[in-house]
C-alpha positions in Angstrom: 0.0 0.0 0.0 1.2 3.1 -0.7 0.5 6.5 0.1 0.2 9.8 -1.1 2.1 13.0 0.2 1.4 17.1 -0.1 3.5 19.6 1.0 2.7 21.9 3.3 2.2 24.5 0.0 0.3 22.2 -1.3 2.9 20.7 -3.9 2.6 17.2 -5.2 5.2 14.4 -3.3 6.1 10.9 -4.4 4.2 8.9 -2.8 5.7 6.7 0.3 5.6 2.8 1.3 6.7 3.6 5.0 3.5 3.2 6.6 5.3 3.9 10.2 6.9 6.9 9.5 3.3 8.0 8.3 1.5 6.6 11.3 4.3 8.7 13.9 3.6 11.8 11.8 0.5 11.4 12.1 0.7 11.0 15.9 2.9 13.9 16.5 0.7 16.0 14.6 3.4 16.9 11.9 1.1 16.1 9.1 -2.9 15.7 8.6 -5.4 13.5 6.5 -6.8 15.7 3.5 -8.2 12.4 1.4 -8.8 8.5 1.9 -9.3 7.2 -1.8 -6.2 7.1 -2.1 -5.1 7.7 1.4 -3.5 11.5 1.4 -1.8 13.4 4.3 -0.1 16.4 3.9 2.6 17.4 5.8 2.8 20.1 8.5 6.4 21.0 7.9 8.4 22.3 5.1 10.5 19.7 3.4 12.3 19.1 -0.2 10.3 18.8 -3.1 12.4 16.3 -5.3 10.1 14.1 -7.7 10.5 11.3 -10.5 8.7 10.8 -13.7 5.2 8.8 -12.9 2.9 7.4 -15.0 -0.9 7.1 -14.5 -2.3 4.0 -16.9 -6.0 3.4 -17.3 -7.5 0.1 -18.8 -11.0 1.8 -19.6 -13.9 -0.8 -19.7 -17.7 -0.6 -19.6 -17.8 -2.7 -15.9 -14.1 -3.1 -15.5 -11.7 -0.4 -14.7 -7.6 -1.1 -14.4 -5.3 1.0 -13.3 -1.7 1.2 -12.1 0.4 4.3 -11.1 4.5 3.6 -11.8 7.7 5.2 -12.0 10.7 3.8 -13.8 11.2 1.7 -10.9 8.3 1.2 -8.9 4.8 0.5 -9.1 2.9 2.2 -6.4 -0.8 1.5 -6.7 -2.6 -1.5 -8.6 -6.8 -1.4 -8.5 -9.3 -2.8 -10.3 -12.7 -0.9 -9.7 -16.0 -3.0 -10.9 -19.0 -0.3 -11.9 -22.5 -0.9 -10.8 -24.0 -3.2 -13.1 -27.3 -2.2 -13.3 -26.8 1.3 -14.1 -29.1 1.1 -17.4 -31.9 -0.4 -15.5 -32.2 2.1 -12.8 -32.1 4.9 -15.5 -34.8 3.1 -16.9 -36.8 2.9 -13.8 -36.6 6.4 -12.7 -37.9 7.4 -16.3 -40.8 5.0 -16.0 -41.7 6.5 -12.7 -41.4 9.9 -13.7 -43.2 9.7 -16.6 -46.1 8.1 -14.4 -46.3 10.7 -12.1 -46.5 13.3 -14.7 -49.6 11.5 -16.4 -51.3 12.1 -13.2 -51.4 15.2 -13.4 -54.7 17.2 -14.5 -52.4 19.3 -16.9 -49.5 18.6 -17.9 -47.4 21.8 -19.6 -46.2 20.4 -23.4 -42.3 19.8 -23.4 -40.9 20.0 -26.9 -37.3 20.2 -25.6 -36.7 16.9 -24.4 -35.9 14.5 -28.1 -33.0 13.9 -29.5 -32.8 16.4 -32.5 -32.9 19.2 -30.0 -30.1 17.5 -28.0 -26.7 19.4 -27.9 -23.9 18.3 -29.7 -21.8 15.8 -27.8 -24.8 14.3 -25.7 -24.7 11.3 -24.2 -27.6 9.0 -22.7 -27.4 9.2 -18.6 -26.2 5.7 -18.5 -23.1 5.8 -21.0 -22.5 9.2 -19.3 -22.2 8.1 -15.3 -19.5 5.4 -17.0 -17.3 8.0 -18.5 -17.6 10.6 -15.5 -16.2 7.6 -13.0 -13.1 7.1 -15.2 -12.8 10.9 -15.2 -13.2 11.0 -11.7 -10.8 8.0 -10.8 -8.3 10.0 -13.1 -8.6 13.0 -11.0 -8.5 11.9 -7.7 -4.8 11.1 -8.5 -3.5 14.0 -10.4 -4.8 16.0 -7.7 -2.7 14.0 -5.3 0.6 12.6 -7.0 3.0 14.2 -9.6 1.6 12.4 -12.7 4.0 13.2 -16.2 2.0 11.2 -18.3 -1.7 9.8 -18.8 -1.9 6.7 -21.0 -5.4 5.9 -21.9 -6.5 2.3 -23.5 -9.8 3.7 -25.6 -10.9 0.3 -26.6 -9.6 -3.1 -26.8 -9.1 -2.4 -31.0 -9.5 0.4 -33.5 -13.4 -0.2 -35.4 -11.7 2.3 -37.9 -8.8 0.6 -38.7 -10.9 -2.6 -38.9 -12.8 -1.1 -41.3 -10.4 0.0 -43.7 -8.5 -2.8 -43.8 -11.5 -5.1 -45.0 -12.3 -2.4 -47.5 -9.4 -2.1 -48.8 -8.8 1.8 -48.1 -5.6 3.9 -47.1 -4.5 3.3 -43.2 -5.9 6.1 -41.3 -3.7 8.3 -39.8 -3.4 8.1 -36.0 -1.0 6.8 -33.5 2.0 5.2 -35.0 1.6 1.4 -34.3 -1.5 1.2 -36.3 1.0 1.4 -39.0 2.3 -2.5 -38.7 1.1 -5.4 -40.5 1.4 -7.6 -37.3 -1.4 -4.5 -35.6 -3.9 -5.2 -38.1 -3.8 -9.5 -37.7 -3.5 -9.0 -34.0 -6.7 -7.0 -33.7 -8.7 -8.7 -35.6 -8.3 -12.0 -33.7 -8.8 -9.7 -30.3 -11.6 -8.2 -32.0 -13.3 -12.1 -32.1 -12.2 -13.2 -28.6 -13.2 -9.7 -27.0 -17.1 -10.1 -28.7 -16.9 -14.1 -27.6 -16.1 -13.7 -24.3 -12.0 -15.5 -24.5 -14.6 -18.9 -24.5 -15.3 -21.6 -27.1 -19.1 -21.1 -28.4 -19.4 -24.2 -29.0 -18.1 -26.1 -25.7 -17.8 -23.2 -23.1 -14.3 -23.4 -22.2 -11.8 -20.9 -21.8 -8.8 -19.4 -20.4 -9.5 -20.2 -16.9 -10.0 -23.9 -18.4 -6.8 -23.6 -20.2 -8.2 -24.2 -23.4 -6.3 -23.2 -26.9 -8.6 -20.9 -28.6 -8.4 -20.6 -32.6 -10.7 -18.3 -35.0 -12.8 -19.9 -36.8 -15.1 -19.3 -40.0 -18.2 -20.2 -38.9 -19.6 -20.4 -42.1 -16.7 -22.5 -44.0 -19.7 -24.7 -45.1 -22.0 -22.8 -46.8 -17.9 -21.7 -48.9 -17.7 -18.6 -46.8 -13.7 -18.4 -45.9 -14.0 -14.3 -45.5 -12.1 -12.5 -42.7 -15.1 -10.5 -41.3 -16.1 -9.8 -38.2 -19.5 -11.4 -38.3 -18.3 -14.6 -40.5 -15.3 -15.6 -37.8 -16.3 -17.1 -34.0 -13.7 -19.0 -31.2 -13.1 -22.1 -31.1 -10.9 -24.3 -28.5 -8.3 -27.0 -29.6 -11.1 -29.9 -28.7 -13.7 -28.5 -31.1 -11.3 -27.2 -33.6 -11.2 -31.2 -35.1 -11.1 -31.9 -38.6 -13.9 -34.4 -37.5 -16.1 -31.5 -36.8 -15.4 -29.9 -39.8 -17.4 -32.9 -41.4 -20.9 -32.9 -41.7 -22.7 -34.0 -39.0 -19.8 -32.2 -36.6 -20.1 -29.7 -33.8 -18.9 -27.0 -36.2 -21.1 -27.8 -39.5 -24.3 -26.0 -39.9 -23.8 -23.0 -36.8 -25.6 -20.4 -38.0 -26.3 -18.1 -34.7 -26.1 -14.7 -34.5 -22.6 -13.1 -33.2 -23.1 -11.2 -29.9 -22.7 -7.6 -30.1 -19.9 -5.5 -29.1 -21.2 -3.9 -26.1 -17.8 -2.7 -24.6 -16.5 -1.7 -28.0 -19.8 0.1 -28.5 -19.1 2.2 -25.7 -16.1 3.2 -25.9 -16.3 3.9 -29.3 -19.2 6.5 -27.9 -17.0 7.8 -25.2 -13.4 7.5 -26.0 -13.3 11.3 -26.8 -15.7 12.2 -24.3 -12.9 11.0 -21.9 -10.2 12.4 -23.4 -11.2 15.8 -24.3 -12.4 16.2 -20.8 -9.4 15.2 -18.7 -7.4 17.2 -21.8 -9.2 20.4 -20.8 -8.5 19.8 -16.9 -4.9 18.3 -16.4 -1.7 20.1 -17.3 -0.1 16.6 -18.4 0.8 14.8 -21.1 -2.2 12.5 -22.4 -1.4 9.6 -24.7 -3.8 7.1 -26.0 -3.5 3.5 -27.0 -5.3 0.5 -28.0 -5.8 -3.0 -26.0 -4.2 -4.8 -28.9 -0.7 -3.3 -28.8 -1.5 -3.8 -24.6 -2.0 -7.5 -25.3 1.4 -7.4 -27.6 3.2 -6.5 -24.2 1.8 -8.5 -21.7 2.2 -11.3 -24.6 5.8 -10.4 -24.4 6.0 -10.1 -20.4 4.3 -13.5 -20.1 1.8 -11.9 -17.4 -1.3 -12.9 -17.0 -4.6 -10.8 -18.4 -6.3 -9.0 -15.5 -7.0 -5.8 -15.7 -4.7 -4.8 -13.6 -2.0 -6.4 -15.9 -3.4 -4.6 -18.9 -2.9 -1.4 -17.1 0.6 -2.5 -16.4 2.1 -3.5 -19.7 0.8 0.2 -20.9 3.3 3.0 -20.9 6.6 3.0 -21.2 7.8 1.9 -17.6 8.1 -1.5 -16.6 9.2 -2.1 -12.6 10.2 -5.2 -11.3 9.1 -4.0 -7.5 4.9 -4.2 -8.6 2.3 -3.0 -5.8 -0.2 -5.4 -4.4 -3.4 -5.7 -6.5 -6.4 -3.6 -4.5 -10.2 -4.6 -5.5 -12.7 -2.3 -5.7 -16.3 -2.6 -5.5 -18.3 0.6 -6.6 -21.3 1.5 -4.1 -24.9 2.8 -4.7 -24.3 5.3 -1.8 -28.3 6.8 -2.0 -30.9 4.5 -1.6 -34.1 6.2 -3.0 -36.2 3.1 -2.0 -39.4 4.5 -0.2 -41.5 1.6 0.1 -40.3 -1.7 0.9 -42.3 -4.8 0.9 -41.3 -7.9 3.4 -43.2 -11.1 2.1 -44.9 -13.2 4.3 -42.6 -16.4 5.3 -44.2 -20.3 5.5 -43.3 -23.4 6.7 -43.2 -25.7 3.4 -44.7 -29.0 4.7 -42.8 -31.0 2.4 -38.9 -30.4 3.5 -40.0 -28.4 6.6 -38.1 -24.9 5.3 -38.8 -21.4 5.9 -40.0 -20.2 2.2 -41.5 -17.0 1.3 -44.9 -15.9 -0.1 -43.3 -15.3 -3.3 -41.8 -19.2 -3.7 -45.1 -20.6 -2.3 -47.4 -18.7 -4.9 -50.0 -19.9 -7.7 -47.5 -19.2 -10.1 -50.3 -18.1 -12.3 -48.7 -15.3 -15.1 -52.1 -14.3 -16.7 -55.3 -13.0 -14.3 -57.1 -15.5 -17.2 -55.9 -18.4 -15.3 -57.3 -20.3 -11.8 -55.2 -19.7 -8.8 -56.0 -23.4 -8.1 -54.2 -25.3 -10.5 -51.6 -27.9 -11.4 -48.6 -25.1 -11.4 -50.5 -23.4 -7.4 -48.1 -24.3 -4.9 -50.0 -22.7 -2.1 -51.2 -26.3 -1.0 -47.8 -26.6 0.4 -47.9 -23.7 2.9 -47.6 -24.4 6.6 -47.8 -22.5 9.4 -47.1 -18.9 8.9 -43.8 -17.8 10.4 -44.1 -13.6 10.0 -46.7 -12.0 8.2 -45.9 -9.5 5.0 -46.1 -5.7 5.7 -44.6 -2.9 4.3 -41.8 -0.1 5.2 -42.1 3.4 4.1 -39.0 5.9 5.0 -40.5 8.9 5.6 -36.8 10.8 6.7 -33.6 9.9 5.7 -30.8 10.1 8.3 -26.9 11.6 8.5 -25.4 8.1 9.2 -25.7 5.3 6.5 -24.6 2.1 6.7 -20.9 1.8 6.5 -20.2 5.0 8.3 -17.7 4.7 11.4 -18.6 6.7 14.5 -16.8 6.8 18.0 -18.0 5.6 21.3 -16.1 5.7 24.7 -12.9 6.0 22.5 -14.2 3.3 20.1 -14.6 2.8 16.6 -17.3 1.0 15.0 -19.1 0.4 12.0 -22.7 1.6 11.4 -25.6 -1.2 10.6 -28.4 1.2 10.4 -30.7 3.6 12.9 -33.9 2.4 14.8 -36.2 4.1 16.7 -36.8 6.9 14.5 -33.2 8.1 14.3 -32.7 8.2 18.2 -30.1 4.9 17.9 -27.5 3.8 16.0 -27.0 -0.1 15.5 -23.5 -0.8 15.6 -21.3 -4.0 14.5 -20.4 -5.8 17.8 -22.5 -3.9 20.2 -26.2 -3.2 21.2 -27.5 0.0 19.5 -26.3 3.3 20.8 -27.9 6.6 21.6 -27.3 8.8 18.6 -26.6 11.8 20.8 -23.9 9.8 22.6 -21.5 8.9 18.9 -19.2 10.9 16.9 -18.8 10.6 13.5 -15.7 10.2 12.0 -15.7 9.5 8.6 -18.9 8.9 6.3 -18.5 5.7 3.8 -16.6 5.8 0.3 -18.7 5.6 -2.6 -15.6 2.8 -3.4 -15.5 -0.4 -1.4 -12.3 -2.2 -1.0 -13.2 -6.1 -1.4 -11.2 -8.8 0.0 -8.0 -10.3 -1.5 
């Protein structure tokens, strides 16, 4: 773990491993904490203000973020941060509800501002747009705290562009200057089909993890389609990749499915200068930009592992032997705009003598046209009731959330929740506490650290 240093004029310090030194300073009040993700004290004293070339490298991702901050001969952080995953369906919710409400009303005012040809230039649906603001934000919170030289961006795990004019047959276009290799143009074309497959076999399943040997395949050799497009070529392992199952009547003759779509590569291709032209506008830095197929090239040539940490690794121009420890991440819905909650009723099933809910006990009836006595009714099976349904409405939210950490007789604990209308605080360890009687000390991250 490492951590980051200011100056007492607020200049940027390379950041430290001693963690004692840190803790005494602390202690003798000869520096303070100013941040927590990433840790941050600045010191209270004046001191030197010699620093190294560091690098910040971001893997970008739809749900996956990597990143690693290194000099030439240290790494000093290593995360992976996972996004919430059901981003898209909460947007989708709130819109549904909001439109609801505003049917109810007895007049409703005509909004003619709200479709998409009246959308400014550069728009971006609310979904896509929370994405790119976290990989913004996780870039800032560590300019702001360490002497970054350089930002290298991966904006995609392969160029569409490039792609696009190589199968066409039109002039290279003019970019970064490893796009100009022949070896580039093979090598993301066969990410291009593993990245849209998943790195698994369609036909079997297996994968890396499984340590299979996956080839490209045309997927439509027998109908005399050999082309080298995207949609004509699928993954294969060694097992299915059999001249046996080339012949009619193999696993490989007659698929004709339709090729998943590139969600990740969809996204960044709708954000990657939506990212970069707004950490350009903010950072005083150099900004390069590269592509996950001359990453995979490097790590190739490292013989490291793919993670996403690893990815962020291999980009840049550093390479330290002394790496950092790999941190996991866990992004956390922080507001909970739940109102109502509803707790189902909880049974006895008299056949295996389990606690089951209302819910797996039901009629199982999906049309109001059907009996709620029938074959599928499973509501024979319910026993004696064990708690009864009823419902929770919030009517106040509270200052402390669950997660926060608040001080008692000296100390610390971990908020559960409040009861009794806000008057107590439900610790971890420890009956419930009068509110009035706690301290707060630090409110949750909206980032938590998982287990290694």
């Amino acid at each position: 773990m490492s951590v980051c240093v200011i100056s007492v004029h607020g200049e940027r310090l390379m950041p430290t491993n001693r963690l004692g030194k840190v803790r005494h300073l602390l202690k003798n009040n000869k520096a303070k904490i100013i941040n927590r993700h990433p840790f941050t004290i600045q010191l209270l004293y004046d001191t030197h203000t010699y620093t190294q070339p560091i690098e910040l490298c971001i893997d970008t991702g739809y749900q996956h973020i990597g990143l690693s901050v290194k000099s030439e001969i240290k790494e000093y952080f290593s995360r992976q941060y996972d996004l919430l995953p059901d981003e898209k369906s909460r947007h989708d919710d709130a819109r549904k509800y909001r439109r609801t409400r505003r049917n109810r009303l007895r007049y409703r005012k005509p909004r003619f501002n709200n479709r998409k040809k009246t959308k400014p230039e550069g728009w971006l649906a609310p979904s896509i747009r929370n994405k790119a603001n976290v990989h913004i934000d996780l870039i800032h919170r560590f300019v702001n705290v360490l002497p970054v030289t350089a930002i290298i961006l991966e904006l995609g795990q392969f160029d569409t562009q490039l792609l696009q004019a190589i199968q066409e047959g039109k002039p290279i276009p003019e970019g970064t200057d490893y796009q100009h290799g022949q070896q580039y143009a093979i090598a993301t074309l066969r990410e291009a089909v593993l990245q849209r497959d998943g790195y698994k076999c369609v036909f079997c399943g297996r994968g890396l993890k499984d340590n299979a040997i996956l080839h490209i395949h045309h997927a439509y050799y027998w109908k005399g389609r050999h082309g080298d497009r995207l949609d004509e070529l699928t993954t294969a392992c060694e097992l299915c990749h059999t001249a046996a199952n080339h012949q009619q009547g193999g696993k490989l003759y007659g698929y004709d499915k339709k090729m998943r779509a590139f969600t990740g590569a969809a996204f960044m291709n709708t954000v990657r200068w939506y990212i970069y032209q707004a950490v350009k506008g903010t950072v005083s830095c150099q900004i390069k930009i590269t592509y996950g197929a001359q990453t995979k090239l490097t790590r190739n040539a490292l013989k490291i592992d793919k993670s996403h940490v690893n990815d962020a690794y291999c980009m840049g121009e550093f390479r330290p032997a002394d790496r950092a420890g790999e941190q996991h991440y866990q992004k956390r819905r922080r507001n909970n705009r739940i109102l109502e909650k509803f707790y189902d009723a909880k049974h006895i099933d008299i056949r295996d003598g389990k606690v089951k809910s209302g819910a797996q006990l039901s009629c199982n009836r999906t049309n109001r046209r059907e009996p709620r006595v029938s074959e599928k009714s499973l509501r024979t099976y319910r026993g004696q009731k064990v708690s009864k349904g009823r419902r929770s409405i919030r009517r106040q939210r509270y200052t402390l959330q669950p997660g926060d950490i608040v001080q008692f007789n000296g100390q610390r604990y971990k908020v559960k929740g409040v009861q009794n209308k806000g008057t107590y605080v439900a610790v971890e360890g420890k009956t419930p506490i009068a509110m009035k009687k706690v301290t707060t000390i630090r409110h949750i991250n909206s980032w938590v650290e998982l287990p290694a």
